[in-house]
N, C-alpha and C positions, 0 to 999 in steps of 0.2 A: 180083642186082641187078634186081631187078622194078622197083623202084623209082625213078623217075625222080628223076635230084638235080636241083635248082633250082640255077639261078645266085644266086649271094650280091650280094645286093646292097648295094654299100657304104653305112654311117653317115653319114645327113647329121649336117652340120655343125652346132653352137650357130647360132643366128642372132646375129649381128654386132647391135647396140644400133644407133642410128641415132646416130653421132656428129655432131658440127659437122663442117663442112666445111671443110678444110685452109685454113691462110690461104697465102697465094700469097706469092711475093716483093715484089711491089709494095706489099702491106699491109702487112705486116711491115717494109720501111724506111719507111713513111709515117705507120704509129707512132710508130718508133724518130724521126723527124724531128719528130712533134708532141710528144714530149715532151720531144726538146732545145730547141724552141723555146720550150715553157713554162718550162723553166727559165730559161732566157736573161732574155724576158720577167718572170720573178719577179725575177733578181737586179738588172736594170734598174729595175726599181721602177715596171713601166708594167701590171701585172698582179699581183693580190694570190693568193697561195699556196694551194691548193685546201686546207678541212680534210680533217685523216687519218679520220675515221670519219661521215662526213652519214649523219643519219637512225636518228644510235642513239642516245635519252635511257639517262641514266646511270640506273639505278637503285638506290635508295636498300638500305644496308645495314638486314638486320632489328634493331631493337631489342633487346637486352641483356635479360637476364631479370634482376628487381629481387632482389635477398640480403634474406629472410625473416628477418625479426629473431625466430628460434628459439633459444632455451637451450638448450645440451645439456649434459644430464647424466649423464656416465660414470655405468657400469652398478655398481660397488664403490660409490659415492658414496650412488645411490640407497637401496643394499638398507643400506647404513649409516642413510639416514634413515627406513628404512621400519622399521629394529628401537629406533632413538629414538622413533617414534612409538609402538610395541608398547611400550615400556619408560613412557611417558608413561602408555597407557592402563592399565597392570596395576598401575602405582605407585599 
């Protein structure tokens, strides 16, 4: 044992994120009070109802892709006319 052992020193910790700050009880019933009072008021008819979503335009769905007026011609259909044409030209 020459060697001297070091004391271990323990693992700090993560650092903690800097949260908000707990709401206390008084703001929490003083919510919970303003928003019984806006209801009341709304059902009263002496305050008009907040909208559900301020400050988000709808946006418009993308446009539809337009159907190509293309022929299709099975592949037997073809090589049938491709040996009417050969029959055409040898005749």
């Amino acid at each position: 044992m020459s060697e001297e052992q070091k004391p271990k020193t323990p693992k700090k910790a993560p650092k903690a994120k800097e949260a908000a700050p707990e709401e206390g009880v008084l703001t929490t019933a003083a919510k919970a009070i303003g928003t019984a009072a806006a209801k009341v008021a709304v059902a009263a008819g002496v305050a008009e109802p907040a909208p559900a979503r301020p400050n988000t335009p709808k946006t418009p769905k993308p446009a539809k892709l337009q159907k190509k007026n293309n022929p299709h011609v099975p592949r037997k259909l073809k090589k049938a006319q491709k040996k009417a044409e050969l029959a055409k030209t040898r005749a």
